[in-house]
C-alpha positions in Angstrom: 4.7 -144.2 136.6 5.7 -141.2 133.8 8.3 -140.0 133.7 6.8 -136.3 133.4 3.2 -135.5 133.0 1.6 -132.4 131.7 -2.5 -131.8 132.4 -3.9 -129.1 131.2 -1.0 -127.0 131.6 -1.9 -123.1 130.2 0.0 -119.8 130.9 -0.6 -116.5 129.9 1.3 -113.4 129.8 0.3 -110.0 130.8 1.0 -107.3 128.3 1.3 -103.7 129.1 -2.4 -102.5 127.8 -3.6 -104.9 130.3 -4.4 -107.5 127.8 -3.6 -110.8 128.2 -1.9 -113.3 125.7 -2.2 -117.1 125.6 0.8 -118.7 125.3 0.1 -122.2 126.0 -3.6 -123.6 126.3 -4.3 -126.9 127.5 -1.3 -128.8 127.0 -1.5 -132.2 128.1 1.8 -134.9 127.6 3.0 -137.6 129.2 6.6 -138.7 128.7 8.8 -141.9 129.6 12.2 -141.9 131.0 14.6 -142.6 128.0 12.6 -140.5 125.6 14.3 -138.6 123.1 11.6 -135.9 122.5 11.6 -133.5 119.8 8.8 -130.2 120.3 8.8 -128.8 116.8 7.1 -125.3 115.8 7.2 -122.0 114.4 8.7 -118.8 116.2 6.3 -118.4 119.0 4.8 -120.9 118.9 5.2 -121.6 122.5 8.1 -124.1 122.5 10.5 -122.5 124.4 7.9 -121.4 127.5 6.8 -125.0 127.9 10.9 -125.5 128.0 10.7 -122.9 131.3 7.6 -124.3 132.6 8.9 -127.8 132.5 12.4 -127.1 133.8 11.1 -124.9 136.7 11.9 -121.4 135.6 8.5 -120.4 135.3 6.5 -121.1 137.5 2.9 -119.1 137.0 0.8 -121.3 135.2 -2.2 -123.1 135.6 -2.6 -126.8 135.4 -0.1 -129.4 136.9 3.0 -130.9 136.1 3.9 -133.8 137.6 7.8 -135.3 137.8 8.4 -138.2 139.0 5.1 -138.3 141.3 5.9 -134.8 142.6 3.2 -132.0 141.3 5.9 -129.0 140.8 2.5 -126.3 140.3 2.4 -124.4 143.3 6.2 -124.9 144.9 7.9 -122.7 147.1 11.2 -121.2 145.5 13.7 -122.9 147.5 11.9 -126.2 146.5 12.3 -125.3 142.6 15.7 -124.7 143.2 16.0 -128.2 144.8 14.2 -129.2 141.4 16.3 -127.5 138.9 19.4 -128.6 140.8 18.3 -132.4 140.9 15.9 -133.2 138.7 16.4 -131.4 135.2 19.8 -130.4 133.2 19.7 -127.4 130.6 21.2 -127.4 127.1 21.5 -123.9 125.6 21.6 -123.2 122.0 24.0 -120.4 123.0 25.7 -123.1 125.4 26.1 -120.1 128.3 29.2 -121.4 129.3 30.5 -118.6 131.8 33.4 -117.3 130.3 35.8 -116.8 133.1 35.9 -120.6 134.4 37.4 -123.2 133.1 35.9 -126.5 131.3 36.2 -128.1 134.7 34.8 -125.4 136.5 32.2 -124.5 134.1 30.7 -128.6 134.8 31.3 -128.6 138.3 29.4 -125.3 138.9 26.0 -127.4 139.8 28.3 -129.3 142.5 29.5 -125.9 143.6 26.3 -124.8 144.4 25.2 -127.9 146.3 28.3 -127.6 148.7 29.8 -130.9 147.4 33.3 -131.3 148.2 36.1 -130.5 145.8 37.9 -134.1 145.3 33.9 -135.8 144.2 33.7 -132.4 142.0 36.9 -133.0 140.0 36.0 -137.0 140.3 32.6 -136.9 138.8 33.5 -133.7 136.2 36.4 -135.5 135.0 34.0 -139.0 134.3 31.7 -136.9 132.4 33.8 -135.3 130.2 35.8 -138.1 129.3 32.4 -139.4 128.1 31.9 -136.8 126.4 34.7 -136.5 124.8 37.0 -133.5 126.3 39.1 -135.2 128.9 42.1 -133.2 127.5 40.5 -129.8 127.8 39.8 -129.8 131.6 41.9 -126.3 132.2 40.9 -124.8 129.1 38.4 -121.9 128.9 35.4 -121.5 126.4 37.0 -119.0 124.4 39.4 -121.4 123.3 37.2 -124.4 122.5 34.5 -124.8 119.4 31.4 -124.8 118.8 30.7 -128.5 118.9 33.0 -128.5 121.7 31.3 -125.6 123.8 28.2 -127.7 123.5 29.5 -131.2 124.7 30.5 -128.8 127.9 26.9 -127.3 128.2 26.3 -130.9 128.0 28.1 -132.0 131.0 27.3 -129.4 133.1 23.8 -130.3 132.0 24.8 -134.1 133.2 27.2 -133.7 136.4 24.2 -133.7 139.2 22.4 -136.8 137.0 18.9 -135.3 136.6 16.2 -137.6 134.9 15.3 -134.9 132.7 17.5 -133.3 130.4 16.4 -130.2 128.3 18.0 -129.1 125.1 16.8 -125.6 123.7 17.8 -125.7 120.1 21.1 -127.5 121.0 22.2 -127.6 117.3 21.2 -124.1 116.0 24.3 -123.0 116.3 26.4 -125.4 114.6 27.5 -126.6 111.6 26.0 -129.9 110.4 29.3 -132.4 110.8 28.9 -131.0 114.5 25.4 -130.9 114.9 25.5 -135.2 114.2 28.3 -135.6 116.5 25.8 -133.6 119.4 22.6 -135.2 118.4 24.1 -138.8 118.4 25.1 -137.9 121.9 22.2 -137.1 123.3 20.5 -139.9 121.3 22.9 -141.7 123.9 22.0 -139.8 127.0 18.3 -140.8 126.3 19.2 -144.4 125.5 21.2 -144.4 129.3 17.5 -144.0 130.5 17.4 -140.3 130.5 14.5 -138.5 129.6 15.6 -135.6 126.4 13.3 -133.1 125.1 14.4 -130.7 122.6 13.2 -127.6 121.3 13.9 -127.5 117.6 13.1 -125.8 114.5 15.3 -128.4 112.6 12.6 -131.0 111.0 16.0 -133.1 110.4 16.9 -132.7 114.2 13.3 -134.0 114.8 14.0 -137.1 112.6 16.3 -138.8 114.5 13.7 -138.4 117.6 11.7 -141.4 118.9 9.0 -139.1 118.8 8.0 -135.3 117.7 5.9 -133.2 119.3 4.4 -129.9 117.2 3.3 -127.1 118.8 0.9 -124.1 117.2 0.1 -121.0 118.6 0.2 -122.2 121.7 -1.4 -125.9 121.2 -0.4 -128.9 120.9 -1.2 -130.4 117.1 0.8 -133.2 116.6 2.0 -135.9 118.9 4.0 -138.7 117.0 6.3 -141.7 117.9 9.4 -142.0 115.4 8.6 -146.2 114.8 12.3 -146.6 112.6 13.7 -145.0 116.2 16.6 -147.7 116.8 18.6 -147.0 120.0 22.2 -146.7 120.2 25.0 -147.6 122.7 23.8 -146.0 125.9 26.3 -143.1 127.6 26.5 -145.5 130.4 26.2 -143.0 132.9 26.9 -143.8 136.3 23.6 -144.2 138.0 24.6 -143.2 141.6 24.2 -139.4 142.4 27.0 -137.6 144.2 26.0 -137.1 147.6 24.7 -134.1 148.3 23.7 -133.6 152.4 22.9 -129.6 152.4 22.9 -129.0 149.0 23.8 -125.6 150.0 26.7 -123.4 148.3 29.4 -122.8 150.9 31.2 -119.8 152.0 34.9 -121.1 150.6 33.4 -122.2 147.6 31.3 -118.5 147.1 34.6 -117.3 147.9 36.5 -118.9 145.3 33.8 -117.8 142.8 33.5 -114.3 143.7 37.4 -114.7 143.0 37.4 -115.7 139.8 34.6 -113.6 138.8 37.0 -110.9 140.4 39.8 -112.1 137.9 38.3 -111.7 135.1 37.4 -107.9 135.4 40.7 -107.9 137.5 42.0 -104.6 136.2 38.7 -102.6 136.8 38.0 -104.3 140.2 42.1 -103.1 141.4 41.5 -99.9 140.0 38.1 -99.9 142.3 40.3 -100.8 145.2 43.1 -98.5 144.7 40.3 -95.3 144.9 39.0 -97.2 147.6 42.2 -98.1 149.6 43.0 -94.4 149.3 40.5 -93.1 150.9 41.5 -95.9 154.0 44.7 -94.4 153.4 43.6 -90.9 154.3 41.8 -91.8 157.2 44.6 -93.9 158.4 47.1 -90.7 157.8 44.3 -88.4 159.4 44.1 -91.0 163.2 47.9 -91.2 163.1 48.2 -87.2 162.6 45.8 -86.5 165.2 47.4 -89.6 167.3 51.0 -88.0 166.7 49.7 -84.5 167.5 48.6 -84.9 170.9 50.8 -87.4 172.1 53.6 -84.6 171.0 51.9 -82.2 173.1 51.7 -84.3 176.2 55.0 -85.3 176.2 56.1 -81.5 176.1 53.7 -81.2 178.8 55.5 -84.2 180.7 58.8 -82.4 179.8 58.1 -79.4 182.4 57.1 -81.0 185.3 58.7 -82.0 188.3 58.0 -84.7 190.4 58.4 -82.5 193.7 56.7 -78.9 192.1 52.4 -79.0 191.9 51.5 -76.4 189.2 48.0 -74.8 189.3 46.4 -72.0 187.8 43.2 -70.8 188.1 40.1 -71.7 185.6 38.7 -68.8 183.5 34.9 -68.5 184.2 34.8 -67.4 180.3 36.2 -70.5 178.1 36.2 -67.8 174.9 38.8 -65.1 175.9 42.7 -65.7 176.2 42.5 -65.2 179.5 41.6 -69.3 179.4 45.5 -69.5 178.6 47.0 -66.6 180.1 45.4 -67.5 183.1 43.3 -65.7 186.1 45.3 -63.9 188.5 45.9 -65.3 192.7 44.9 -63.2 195.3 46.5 -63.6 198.8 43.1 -65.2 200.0 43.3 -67.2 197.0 46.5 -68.4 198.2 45.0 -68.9 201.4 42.1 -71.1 200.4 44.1 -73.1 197.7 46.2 -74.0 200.7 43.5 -75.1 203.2 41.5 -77.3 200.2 45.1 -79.0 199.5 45.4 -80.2 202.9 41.7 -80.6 203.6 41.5 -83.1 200.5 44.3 -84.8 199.2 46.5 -84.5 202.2 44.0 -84.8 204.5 45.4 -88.1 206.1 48.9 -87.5 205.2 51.3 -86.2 208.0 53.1 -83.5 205.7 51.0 -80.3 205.0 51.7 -77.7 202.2 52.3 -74.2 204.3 53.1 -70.7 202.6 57.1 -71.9 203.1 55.9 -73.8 200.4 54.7 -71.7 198.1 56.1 -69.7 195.2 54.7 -68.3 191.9 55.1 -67.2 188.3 53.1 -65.3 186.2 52.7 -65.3 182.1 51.2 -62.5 180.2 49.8 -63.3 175.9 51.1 -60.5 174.2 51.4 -61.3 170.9 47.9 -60.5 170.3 48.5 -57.2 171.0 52.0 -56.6 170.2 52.1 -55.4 173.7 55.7 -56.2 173.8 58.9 -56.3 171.7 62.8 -57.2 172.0 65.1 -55.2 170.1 68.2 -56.3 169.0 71.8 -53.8 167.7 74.3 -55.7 165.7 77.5 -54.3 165.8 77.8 -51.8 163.2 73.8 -52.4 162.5 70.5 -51.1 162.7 68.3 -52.1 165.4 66.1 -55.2 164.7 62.7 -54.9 166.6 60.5 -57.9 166.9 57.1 -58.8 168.3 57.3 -61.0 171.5 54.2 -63.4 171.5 54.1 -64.5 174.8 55.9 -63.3 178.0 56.5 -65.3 181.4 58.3 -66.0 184.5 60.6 -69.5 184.7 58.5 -72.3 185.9 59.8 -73.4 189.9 60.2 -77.1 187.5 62.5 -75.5 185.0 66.5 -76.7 185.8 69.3 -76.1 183.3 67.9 -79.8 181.5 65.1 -77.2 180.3 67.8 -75.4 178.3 69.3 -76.2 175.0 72.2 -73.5 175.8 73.3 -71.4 178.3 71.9 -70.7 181.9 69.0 -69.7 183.7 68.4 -66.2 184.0 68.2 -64.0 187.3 68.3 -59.9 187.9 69.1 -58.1 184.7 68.4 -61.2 182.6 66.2 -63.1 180.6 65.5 -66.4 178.2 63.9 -66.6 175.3 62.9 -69.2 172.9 64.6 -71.2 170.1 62.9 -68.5 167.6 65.4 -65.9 169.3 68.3 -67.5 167.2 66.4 -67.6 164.0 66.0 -64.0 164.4 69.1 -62.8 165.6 71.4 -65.6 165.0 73.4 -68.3 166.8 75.4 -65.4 168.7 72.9 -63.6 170.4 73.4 -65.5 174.1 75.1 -63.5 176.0 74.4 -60.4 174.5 71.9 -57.6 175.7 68.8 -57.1 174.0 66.0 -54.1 175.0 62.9 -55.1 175.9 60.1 -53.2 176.0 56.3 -54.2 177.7 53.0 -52.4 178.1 52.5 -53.7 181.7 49.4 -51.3 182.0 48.1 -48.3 180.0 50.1 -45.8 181.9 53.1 -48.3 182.7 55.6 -49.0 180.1 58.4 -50.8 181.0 61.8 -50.8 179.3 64.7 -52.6 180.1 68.2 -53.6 178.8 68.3 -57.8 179.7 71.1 -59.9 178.9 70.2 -63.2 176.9 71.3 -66.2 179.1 69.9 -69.3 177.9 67.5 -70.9 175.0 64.5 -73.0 176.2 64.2 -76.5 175.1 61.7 -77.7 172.8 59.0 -75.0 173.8 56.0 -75.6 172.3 56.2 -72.1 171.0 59.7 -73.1 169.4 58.8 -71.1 166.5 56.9 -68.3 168.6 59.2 -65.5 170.5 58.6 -66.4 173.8 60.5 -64.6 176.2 61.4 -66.5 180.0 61.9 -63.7 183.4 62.6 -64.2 186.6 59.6 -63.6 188.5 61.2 -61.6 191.7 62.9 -59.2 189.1 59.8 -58.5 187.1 58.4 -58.3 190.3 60.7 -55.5 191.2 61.0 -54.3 187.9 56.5 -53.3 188.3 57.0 -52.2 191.5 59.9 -49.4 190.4 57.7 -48.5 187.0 54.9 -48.0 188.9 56.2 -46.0 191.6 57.8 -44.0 189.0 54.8 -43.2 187.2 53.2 -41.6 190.3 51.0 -44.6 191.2 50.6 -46.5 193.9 53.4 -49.2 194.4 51.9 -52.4 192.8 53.2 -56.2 192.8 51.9 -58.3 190.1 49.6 -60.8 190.6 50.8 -64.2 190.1 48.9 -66.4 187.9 50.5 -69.6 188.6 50.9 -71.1 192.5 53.7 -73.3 192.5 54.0 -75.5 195.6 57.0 -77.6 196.7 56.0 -81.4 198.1 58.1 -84.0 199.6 58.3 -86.4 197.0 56.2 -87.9 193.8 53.4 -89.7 195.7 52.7 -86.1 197.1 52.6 -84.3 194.1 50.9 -86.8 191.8 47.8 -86.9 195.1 47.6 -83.1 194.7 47.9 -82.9 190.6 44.9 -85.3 191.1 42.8 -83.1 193.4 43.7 -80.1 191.3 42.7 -82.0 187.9 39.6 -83.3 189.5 38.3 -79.3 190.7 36.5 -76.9 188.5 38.3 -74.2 189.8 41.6 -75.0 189.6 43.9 -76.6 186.2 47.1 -77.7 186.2 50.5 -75.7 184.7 50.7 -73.1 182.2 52.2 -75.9 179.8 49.2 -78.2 181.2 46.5 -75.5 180.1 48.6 -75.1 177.2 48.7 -78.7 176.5 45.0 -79.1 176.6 44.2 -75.9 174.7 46.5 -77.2 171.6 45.4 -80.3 172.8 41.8 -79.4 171.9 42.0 -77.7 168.7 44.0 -80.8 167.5 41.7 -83.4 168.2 39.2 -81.2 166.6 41.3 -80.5 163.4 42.1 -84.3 163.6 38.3 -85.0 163.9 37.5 -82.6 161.0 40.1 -84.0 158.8 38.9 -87.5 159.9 35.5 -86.4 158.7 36.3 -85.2 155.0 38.2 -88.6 154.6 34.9 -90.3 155.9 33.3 -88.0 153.1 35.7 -89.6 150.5 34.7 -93.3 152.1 31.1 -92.4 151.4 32.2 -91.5 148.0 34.6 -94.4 147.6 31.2 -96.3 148.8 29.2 -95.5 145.9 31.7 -96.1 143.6 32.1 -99.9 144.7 27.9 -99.8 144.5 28.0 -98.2 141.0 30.4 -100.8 140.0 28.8 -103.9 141.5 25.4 -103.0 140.0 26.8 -102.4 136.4 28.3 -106.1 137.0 25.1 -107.2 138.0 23.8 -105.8 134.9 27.0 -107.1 132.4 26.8 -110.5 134.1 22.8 -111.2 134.0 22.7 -114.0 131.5 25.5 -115.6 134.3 23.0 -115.5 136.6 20.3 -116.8 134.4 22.5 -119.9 133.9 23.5 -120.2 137.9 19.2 -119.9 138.5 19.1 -123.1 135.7 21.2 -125.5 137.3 19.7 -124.9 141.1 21.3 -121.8 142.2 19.0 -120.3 145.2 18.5 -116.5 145.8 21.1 -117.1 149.0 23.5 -118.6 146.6 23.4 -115.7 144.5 23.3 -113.2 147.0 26.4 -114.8 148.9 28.3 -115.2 145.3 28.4 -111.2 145.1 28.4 -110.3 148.8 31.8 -112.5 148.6 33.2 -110.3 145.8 32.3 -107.2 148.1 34.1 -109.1 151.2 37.4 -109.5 149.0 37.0 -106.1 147.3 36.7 -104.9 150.9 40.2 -106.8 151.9 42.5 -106.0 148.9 40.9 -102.5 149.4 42.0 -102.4 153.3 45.7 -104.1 152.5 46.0 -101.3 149.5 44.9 -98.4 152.0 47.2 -99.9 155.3 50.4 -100.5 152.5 49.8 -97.0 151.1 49.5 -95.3 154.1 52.8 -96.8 155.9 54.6 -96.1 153.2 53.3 -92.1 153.3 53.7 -92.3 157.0 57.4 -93.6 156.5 58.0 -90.8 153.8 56.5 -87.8 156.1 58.2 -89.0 158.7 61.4 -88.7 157.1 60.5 -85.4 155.6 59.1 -83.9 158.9 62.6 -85.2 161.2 64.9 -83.4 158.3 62.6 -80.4 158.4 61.9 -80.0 161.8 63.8 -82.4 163.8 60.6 -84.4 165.1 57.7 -86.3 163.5 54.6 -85.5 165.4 52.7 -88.7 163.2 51.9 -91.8 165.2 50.4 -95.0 163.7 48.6 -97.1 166.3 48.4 -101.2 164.7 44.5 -100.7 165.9 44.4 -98.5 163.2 45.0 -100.8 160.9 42.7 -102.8 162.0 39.9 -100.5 162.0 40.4 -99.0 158.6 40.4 -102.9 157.4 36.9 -103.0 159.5 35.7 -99.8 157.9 37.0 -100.8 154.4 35.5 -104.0 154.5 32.4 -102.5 155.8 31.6 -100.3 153.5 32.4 -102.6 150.8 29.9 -105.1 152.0 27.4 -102.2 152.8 28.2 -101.4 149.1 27.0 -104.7 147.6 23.9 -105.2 149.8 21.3 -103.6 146.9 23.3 -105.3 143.9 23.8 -108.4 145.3 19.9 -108.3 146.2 19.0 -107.4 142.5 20.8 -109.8 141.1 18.9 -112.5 143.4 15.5 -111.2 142.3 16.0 -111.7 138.7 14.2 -113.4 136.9 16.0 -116.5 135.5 14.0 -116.7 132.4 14.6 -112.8 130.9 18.6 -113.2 132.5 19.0 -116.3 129.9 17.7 -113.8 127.5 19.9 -110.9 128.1 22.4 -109.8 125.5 
């Protein structure tokens, strides 16, 4: 049985007026194993496309060719991969070493790709080049090798999965003529091991040293000669066992470890990809932990003012737009009334301790900073009086205790607290002294009184807001008197907060249930507070966590942009991979691995970056303002490696598929 047959073999290309051009007609050849064939011709001839046909990277044409008893006209792809990975080695006139591997690496790359395992790689790489003739250049890389020397490599590579066929595509044009000997005596030797070799030469003294020369002419075969002064030489003596191969399938270590070094050799581009990357996982990372620091801030204010024997609730607005959603919606006594009866109805309905009006107490707030509604004004000794807007006004909570206070007492008749801003305004003095206060209770009431400043709140959440704290049975008073004295009808103001005392946490945290679970009733003015600022952060945290998903879609197409323009730099690579067996998966897998590690040392840059920021704000914010309202959850981390990762792989998906569809024959082409 030949070797390889040819039988009628013909192949045409389209050209862009729709004409088509012959490039082969008829060919028919049979060849023997240990052949040393030389297919001579002028430019164009059609040499180097029945190179392609016979080596499987071409395969539209009409007629058959038959290898070894197998027709390959008419395979499926992943079956001319099988072919070009088992049956046929390349030699390159431009050897197409890949520049980035070494020697070793560069001949192993055809075991690569069948999934063989590392130890038989080195093993069998190591035979070959010894044979060869560059056992001491194993670690070496093609830049730093000769000509003759690249060439021996391509060799090897061409030899490490021990196809019968071996196909040499002007594999001396490129060399000087001491070197071009020393190549053609060894693959005088591969063909004398039993190996079929057919060149493709425009060297009539190449073709001399051929057992026989084939000539090609405008696409036909003219001559067809046997070299009868052919004397064989010493044989290569090639081991004649294959390396077992059970999957022949490139696996995901070894397409990691390629998409590694592939990622070395452009390593400066692909870390400055990362860092623009790993800064936008930064960002979001810095936007979650802000939002995450935010909140939980306001909560544990929040937790600060309650009491675990004092149930806070207010009233819901109907309207969610106007402040009266945080000022809150004043009780009636029937209010009162019913609040009672649905407390005792519902949560304590099987409990033996009921809530009665002994129970009850209140408080009331007024927002009047958006009105400037009401003021405190201060006299230094020997000063001018220092007037300033108070932004919000109301009674101490039934929860507050002296713990509440950062200095001084709680205030009763004739008194009042105000806010840490108090002291920024005034000074560190001002407890204990009397300040004037003035409020627009109605549009005929004004109210002024002389108060003395007792105590400074702790941690308000308005710390850097006047807020000014009353005793609610004084203001209480205090309304009644003003509006008595203004010729109207005695009034009382309307609470806006019910406070009601329990007997003990389990109590209280059954009735803060029931109250959170209504639609008519919410929780304490710091509560509604809480969920107001609550709100708006988790919205500011949600639109800052968009724009740095903006900057992720941005960082997105700039790992795509980057990946295709490697696609494009690195397509004779790829032609090379296609010769020696690589598969569309392969290929595809090779740069979806580079996107999986751009996607890590992305991620690692954006968690390292961002806990060092976090560490630095931190440490800014606690000088600043004495707290750090930034939290980093380790799920974050996590995630943004997710997302980074994703996007990365997201990234490579059309690259990675281009570079699988191209066409090995133009990529071994490509400048």
């Amino acid at each position: 049985m030949k070797e390889l047959e040819l039988k009628n073999v013909c192949k045409e290309y389209k050209l862009g007026n729709k004409e088509k051009f012959k490039a082969l007609t008829n060919i028919n050849l049979s060849f023997d194993a240990g052949e040393l064939v030389s297919i001579i011709g002028e430019s164009g001839s059609g040499k180097s496309t029945l190179m392609n046909l016979i080596g499987g990277l071409d395969s539209d044409f009409t007629g058959d060719i038959i290898v070894s008893g197998t027709n390959i006209q008419g395979l499926k792809d992943k079956d001319l991969d099988k072919y070009r990975k088992n049956k046929v080695g390349f030699v390159f006139q431009s050897f197409n070493l890949i520049p980035h591997l070494s020697i070793l690496d560069n001949v192993t790359i055809a075991l690569t790709l069948s999934g063989v395992k590392e130890s038989e790689k080195v093993a069998k790489a190591t035979e070959i080049l010894k044979k060869v003739g560059l056992e001491t250049q194993l670690k070496k890389k093609p830049n730093q090798l000769s000509g003759g020397q690249k060439q021996r490599v391509a060799i090897a590579r061409a030899l490490i999965n021990n196809p019968d066929i071996i196909l040499a595509d002007e594999p001396t044009g490129a060399l000087d003529s001491d070197t071009t000997l020393q190549i053609l005596d060894l693959l005088k030797q591969i063909a004398d091991d039993g190996k079929l070799v057919i060149m493709v030469t425009h060297s009539e003294k190449v073709a001399s040293i051929s057992s026989r020369v084939i000539e090609i002419s405008d696409g036909k075969m003219i001559r067809d000669e046997r070299n009868e002064k052919y004397v064989k030489n010493d044989p290569l003596n090639q081991s004649k066992t294959r390396v077992k191969k059970e999957k022949q399938n490139l696996s995901f270590w070894s397409a990691i470890k390629l998409a590694f070094h592939n990622m070395w050799a452009s390593k400066t581009k692909n870390i400055l990809m990362s860092i623009g990357v790993g800064i936008s996982i930064a960002s979001l990372i810095l936007m979650l932990s802000f939002a995450s620091g935010l909140t939980g801030y306001i909560s544990s204010l929040a937790a600060e003012y309650s009491s675990p024997t004092v149930v806070s609730v207010s009233k819901k607005s109907e309207s969610r737009t106007d402040m009266s959603a945080i000022a809150g919606v004043p009780f009636t006594e029937e209010d009162v009334d019913t609040l009672i009866n649905e407390v005792n109805e519902n949560p304590l309905k099987d409990s033996s301790y009921k809530i009665t009006r002994n129970e009850i107490s209140y408080g009331y707030m007024a927002m009047t900073g958006f009105s400037a509604s009401a003021k405190v004004s201060y006299t230094p000794e020997g000063g001018e009086a220092i007037s300033n807007n108070i932004f919000a006004m109301y009674t101490t909570p039934a929860t507050y205790t002296k713990s509440n206070l950062t200095q001084g007492e709680l205030c009763g008749e004739d008194e009042a607290m105000f806010s840490a801003a108090l002291i920024e305004k005034y000074g560190e003095d001002i407890v204990g002294k009397t300040v004037t206060v003035t409020f627009n209770y109605s549009r005929t009431v004004v109210i002024t009184r002389d108060l003395k400043v007792t105590g400074i709140v702790d941690v308000s959440m308005f710390s850097s807001m006047l807020v000014m704290y009353i005793d609610y049975d004084y203001l209480d008073s205090v309304v009644v008197a003003e509006t008595t004295a203004a010729g109207e009808t005695p009034s009382h103001i309307q609470p806006t907060t019910v406070y009601i005392k329990t007997d003990g946490q389990n109590t209280t945290n059954k009735i803060n249930e029931y109250i959170k679970s209504t639609e008519k009733y919410s929780g304490s003015i710091e509560e509604r507070l809480a969920n107001m600022f609550t709100g708006m952060f988790q919205t500011f945290g949600l639109a800052l966590t968009i724009i740095a998903a903006i900057s992720l879609v941005v960082a997105a197409i700039m790992i795509l942009v980057v990946l295709y323009i490697s696609v494009t730099q690195r397509t004779k690579e790829i032609g090379v991979l296609k010769s020696i067996g690589a598969r569309k998966s392969d290929i595809k897998l090779i740069f979806t691995s580079e996107s999986f590690l751009i996607g890590i040392l992305s991620g690692l840059i954006g968690c390292l970056l961002s806990l060092l920021l976090i560490l630095i704000i931190k440490i800014i914010l606690t000088s600043v303002l004495g707290f750090a309202p930034i939290t980093l959850h380790w799920y974050y981390l996590l995630i943004s490696m997710g997302v980074a990762i994703f996007i990365s792989m997201l990234s490579g998906l059309y690259p990675s598929a281009k570079a699988a569809k191209l066409d090995p024959v133009e990529s071994l082409r490509h400048d």
